[in-house]
N, C-alpha and C positions, 0 to 999 in steps of 0.2 A: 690360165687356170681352168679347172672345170668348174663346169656348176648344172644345176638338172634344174629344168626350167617347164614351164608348157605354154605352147603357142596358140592353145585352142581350148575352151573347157569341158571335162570330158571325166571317163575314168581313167583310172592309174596309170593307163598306155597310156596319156598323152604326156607323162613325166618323162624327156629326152636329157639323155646327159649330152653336154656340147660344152666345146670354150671359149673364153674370152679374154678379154685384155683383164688384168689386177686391177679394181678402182686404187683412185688414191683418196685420200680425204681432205674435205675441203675446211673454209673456216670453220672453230668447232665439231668436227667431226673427227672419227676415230677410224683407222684400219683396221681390223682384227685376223690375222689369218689361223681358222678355224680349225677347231679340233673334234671339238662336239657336236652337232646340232639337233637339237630337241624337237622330235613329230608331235604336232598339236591337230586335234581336232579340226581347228580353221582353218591350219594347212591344208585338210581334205574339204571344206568347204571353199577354199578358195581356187580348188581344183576343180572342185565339181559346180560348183553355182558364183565364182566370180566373188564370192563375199573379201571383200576390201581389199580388191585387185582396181587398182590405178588404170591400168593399160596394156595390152599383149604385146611381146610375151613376157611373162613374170615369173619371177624365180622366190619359191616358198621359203618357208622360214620364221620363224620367230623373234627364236633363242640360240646362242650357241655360247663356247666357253672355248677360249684358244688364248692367242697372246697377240698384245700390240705390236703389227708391224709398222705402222707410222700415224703420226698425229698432226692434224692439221693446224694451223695458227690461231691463235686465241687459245686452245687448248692446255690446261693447266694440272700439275698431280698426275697425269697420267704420263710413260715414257715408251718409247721401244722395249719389247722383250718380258713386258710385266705380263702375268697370266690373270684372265678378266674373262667373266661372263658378259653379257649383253643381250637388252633386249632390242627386238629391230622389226619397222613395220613389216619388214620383208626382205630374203635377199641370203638367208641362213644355209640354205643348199649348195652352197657352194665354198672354194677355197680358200677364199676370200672375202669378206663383207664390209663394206663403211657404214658405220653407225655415231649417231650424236654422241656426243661425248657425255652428254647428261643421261643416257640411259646405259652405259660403261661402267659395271661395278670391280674394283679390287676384290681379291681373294685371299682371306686370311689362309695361313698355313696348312689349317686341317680341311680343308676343301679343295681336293682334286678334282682336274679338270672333266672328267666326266660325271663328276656329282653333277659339278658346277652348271654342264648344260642343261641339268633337270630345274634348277630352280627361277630362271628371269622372269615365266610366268605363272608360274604354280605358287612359288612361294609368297610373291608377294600380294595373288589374288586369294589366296586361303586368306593370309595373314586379315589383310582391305575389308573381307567377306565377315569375321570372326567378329573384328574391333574396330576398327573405322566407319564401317556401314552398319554392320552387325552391331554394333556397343554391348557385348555379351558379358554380365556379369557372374560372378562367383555364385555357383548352386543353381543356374538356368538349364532348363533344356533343349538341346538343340536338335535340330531333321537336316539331314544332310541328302538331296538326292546324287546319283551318281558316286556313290561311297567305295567304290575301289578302283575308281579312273584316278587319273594324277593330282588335281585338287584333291578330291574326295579323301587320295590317301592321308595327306599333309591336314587336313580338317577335322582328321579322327583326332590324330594325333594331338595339334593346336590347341582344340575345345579342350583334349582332358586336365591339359597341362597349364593352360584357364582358370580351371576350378571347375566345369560347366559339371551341374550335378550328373543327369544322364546322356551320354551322345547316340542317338539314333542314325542308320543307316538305313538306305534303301537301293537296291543293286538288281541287276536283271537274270541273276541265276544264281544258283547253291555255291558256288564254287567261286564266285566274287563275294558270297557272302563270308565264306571261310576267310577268303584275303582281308576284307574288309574286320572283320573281327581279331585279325589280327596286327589291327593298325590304329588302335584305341578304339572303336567302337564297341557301346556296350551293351545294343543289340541289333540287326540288320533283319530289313524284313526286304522278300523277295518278291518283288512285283508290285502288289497292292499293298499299302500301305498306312490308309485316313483310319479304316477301325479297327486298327492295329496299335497304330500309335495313342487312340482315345481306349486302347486297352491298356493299354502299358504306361498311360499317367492318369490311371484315375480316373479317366473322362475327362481330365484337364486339359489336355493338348500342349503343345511343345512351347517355347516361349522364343524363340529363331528358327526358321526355316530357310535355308540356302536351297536355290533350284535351277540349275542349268540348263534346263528342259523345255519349261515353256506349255503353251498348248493346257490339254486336262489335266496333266502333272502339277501346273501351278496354281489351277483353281483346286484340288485338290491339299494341295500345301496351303494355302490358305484357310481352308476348313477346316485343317490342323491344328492352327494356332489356338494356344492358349490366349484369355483376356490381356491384353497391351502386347498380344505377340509382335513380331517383328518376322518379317519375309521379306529375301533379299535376291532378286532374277538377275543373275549373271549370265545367261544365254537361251540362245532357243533351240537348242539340240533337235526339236520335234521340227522342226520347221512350219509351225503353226501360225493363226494370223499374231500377232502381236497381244499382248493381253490388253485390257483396258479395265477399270473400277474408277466405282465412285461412290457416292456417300451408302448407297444402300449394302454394298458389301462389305464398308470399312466400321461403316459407326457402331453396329451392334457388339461387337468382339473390342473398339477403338485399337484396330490392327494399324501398323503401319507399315507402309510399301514403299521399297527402295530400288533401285540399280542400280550396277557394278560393272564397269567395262577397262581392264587394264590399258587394252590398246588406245580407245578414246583418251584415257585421265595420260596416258603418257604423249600423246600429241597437244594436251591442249593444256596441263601441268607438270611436267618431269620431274619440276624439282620434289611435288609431291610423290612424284613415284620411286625417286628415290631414298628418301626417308623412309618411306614403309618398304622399302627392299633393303637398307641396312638392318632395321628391327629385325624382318624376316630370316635374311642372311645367318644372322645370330643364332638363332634358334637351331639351324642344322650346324654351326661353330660349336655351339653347346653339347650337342650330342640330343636337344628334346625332339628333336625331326627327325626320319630318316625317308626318304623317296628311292623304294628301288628298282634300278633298270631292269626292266622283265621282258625286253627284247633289244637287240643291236643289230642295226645293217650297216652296209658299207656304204658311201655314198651313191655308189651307180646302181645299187637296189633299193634307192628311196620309192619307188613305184610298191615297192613288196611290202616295205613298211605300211606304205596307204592300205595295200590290200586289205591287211591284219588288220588294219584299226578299223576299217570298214567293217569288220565281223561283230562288233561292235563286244567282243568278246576279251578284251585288253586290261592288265590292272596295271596297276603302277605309270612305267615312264619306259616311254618308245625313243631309241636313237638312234641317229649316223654319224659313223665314225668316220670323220675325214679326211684327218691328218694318218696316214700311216695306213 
């Protein structure tokens, strides 16, 4: 089978397409032979800086959506031939992937296979981000950073259909703010954004903050918040030192600070990660979601996909199409 892998950390040159034997799967585990696979951010961090790379050489990946080639023992509800997404610590660039059977989701009807690769991580970290972490109630308002990358888009959406009174956006140029405004956001501000947003409520500030960023982006998000706000750090995009607070920045506001890691909660609780990925699921079943692919490559120009996302100029959902 093929698969593009890199032996060394580096830029998008060092993405080599080569082959190899088909795994099989072992106890609990799943085949999947791939049709989809979904470019994520970490895929190029884990190209460029080793981020939650095991051992060289590694082959990228997440997400992908295909169909069960074989199922290992113990294995239950899943057969040969079914079409299923999955999520995977790694291993999605290629023809083939074994993945747990606990991170292995069925596909109702109205979900084709290349939706399907958009959603194993987007969907159910919006979803995690909105309600589970987030506990966002009816008439709240929310600050989305990063609002027309592939979260971001699915979070416009999520919040409004929530109830969240107003959903704010903040994006790195005019032209993600367009996308973004028309992905339920109901206003995007471009760049800066602390007194903008204490423009736009009042001087009250937001009452959830989601922030993928990290670094001044999330002391900033923080100074946002409305009194009992909630801020919710799902990554460090900036590659900044780590944040740190304590009582003197929490108690005057009584903010509270959370974090959210899909790949972590799916190594160390799956069964949780699949509950919030059926919920999720649903909502693009429904028709209340839609994530649109706004780039495709083939597999042996997953290098080019990197490039792209490097520009850091991307909305929606990057893929490779494998099968075919």
């Amino acid at each position: 089978m093929r698969v593009v892998r890199f032996e060394k950390f580096g830029g998008p040159e060092v993405l080599t397409v080569t082959r190899a034997p088909a795994p099989r799967p072992g106890p609990g585990q799943v085949a999947i032979d791939v049709a989809y696979a979904g470019v994520n951010f970490a895929d190029v961090k884990s190209r460029g800086e080793g981020y939650r790379v095991p051992s060289l050489p590694f082959v990228p990946g997440l997400e992908v959506s295909g169909w069960i080639r074989a199922v290992g023992d113990g294995v239950t509800g899943l057969e040969a031939g079914r079409p299923v997404a999955a999520l995977t610590p790694g291993g999605g660039y290629a023809e083939t992937v074994v993945v747990d059977a606990a991170t292995v989701f069925t596909l109702p009807d109205s979900i084709d296979l290349r939706t399907a690769a958009t959603l194993p991580t987007v969907l159910p970290t919006a979803h995690a981000l909105l309600h589970e972490v987030g506990r966002l109630r009816a008439g709240e308002t929310v600050l989305v950073q990063g609002a027309a990358g592939g979260v971001g888009t699915v979070l416009g959406q999520l919040a409004g259909a929530a109830g969240a009174g107003r959903v704010y956006g903040v994006v790195s140029g005019a032209a993600k703010a367009e996308y973004a405004l028309a992905h339920g956001y109901d206003e995007v501000f471009v760049g800066g954004f602390a007194d903008e947003v204490r423009a736009a409520t009042g001087g009250r500030g937001v009452d959830l903050a989601l922030d993928p960023v990290g670094g001044e982006t999330f002391r900033r998000s923080l100074e946002a918040l409305a009194p009992f706000g909630r801020l919710v750090s799902y990554g460090n995009a900036s590659g900044a030192e780590p944040w740190r607070l304590g009582q003197p920045e929490l108690f005057p506001g009584a903010f509270s600070v959370a974090g959210f890691s899909l790949l972590t909660l799916a190594a160390t609780e799956p069964a949780t990660v699949r509950e919030i990925a059926t919920r999720a699921f649903r909502a693009v079943a429904e028709g209340t979601v839609r994530l649109p692919v706004t780039a495709e490559f083939p597999l042996a120009e997953a290098a080019e996909a990197h490039r792209l996302m490097e520009t850091r100029t991307t909305t929606g959902k990057l893929l490779l199409r494998v099968a075919g």
